[in-house]
N, C-alpha and C positions, 0 to 999 in steps of 0.2 A: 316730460322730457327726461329721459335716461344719463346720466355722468357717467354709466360702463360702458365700457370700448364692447363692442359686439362680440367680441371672444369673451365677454367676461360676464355676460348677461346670466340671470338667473337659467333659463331653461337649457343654458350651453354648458352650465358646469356641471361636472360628474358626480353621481349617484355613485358609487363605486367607493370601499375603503381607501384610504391613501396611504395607509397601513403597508401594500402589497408593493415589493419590488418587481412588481413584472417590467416597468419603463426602463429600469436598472442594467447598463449589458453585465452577464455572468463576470466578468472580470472586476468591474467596480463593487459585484456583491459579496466578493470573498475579503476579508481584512483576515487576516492572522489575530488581530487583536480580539476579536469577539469568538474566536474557541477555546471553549471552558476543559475540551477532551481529548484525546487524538490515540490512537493505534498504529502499528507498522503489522500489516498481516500478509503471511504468501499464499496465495493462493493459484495449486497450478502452474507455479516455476514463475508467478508475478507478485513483485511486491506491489503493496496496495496501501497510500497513507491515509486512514481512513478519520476525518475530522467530525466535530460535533461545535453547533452554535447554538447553544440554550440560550433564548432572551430572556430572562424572568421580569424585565417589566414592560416588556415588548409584546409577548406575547408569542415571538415567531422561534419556530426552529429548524436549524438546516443541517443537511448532512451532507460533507464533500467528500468525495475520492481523489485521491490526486490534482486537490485544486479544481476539480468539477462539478458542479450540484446538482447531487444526484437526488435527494427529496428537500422538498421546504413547505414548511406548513405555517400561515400565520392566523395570528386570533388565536393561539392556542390560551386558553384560561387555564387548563389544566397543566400544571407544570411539570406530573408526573406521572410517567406511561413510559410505553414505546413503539419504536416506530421502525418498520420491516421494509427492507431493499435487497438487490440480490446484484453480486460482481461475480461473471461471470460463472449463472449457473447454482454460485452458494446463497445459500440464504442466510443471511446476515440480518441482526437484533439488532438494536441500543436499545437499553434501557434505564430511565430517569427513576433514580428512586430517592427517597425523601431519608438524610444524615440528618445527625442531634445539630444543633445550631445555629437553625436556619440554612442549612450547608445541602446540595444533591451529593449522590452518588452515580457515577455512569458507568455502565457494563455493555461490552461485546459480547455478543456469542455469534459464531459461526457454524452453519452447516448443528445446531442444537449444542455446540459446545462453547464454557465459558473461552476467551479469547486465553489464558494459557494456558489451558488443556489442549487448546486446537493448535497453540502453535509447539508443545509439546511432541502432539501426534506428527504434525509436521516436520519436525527436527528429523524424525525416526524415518521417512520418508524420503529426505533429499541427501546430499551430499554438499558442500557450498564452499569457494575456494573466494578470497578476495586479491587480486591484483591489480598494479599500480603501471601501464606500460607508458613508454617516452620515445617519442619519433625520433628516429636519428635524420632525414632530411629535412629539418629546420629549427632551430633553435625556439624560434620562437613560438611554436604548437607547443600549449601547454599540456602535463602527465595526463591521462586519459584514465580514471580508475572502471576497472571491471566485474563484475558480482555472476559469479560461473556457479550454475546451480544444475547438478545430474538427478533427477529424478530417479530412484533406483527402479519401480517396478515397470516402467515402461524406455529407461535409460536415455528419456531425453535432453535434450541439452539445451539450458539456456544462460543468454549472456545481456546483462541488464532488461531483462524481460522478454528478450527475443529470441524466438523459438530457432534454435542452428539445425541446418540439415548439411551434417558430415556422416561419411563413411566412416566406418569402424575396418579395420583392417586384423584381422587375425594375424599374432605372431606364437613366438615360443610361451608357453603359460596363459595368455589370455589374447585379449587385443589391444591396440594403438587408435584412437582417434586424433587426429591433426586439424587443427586448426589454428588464426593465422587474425592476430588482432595488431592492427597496425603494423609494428616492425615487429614482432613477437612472435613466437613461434609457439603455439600451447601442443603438449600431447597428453591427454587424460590416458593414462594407463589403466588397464583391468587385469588385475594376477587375483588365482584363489590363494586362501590365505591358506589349504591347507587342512581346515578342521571347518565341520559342517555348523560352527556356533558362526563364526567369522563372515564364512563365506568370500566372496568377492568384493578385493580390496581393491581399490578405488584411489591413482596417485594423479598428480597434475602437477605437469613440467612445466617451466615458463624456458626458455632457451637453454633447456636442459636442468637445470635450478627445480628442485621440488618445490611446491607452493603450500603455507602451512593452510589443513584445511581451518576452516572456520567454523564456529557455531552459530545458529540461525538464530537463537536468540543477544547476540552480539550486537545485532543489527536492528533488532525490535526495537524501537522508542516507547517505552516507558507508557504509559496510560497515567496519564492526571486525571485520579479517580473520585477524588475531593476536592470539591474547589468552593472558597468564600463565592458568596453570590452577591 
């Protein structure tokens, strides 16, 4: 006579690692507190927070994008390698490499370049204006911040990762594009500057008010690139 309840019988229990979060739903598997790494990269007029969870005595490792899991591998014994994924199109590294002290080392590269060279290249690419707008019909709608990125070689416009489809209006010197974030009124201006080094300069009005532009690396977070294990 058996004392296990029939769910519990030898031939009913799982063959299978218990290792694996696949029972797991995606939101219960992400913790803040077990990534050792983390990047801010643009790609394509999108930021992208790109995380790393090295287990060293676990065994597993995952890599999130924006809160999402996009590779995890467990059982890993080898603790130092790397591991390839692609956000939209680039192909994008990590890679684990073994510091003095018992300590890793973690490196991006993007599209074959280390992660501040790429986002170097990138700077020279975009344009990037940040604003802070506040509704005037209700008090209580809290400030709405904005992240306006102009792509120079193809002049598209995006506003926290989303692609705007406005007209460009031809005036005296260059053009006007208008657009309209809450109660706000943006106009990115294009005037040449004049001399073929400069080229076409690039202003943005918030209700007439210039907006100071930004640097793309202002917004990058840091890589924690050595971390105790």
């Amino acid at each position: 006579m058996s004392f296990l309840s029939p769910t519990l019988r030898l031939e009913n229990l799982s063959t299978q690692p218990i290792m694996t979060q696949d029972h797991v739903p995606e939101d219960q598997r992400y913790n803040k507190q077990n990534i050792v790494a983390q990047w801010c990269v643009p790609i394509n007029g999108k930021m992208y927070r790109i995380e790393l969870e090295h287990g060293t005595t676990s065994g597993r490792r995952m890599i999130w994008v924006n809160g999402r899991e996009v590779l995890r591998r467990d059982w890993m014994f080898k603790l130092v390698g790397e591991d390839t994924f692609h956000i939209d199109q680039s192909r994008c590294i990590i890679r684990v490499d073994p510091a003095p002290g018992f300590k890793y080392e973690y490196s991006l590269y993007i599209d074959g370049k280390s992660h501040e060279q790429y986002t170097e290249d990138v700077a020279r690419q975009y344009r990037l204006w940040l604003s802070t707008c506040h509704s005037s019909s209700t008090s209580d709608t809290p400030p709405q911040e904005y992240r306006i990125m102009l792509k120079l070689d193809t002049l598209s416009l995006y506003v926290n990762d989303d692609l705007r489809q406005e007209e460009s209006v031809f005036v005296h010197g260059g053009t006007d594009t208008k657009f309209m974030l809450q109660d706000t009124e943006f106009v990115l201006q294009a005037r040449s500057s004049g001399n073929k080094l400069d080229g076409i300069v690039h202003t943005l009005l918030a209700n007439g008010v210039p907006v100071p532009e930004a640097k793309i690396q202002e917004i990058m977070q840091e890589p924690v690139s050595i971390l105790q294990t």
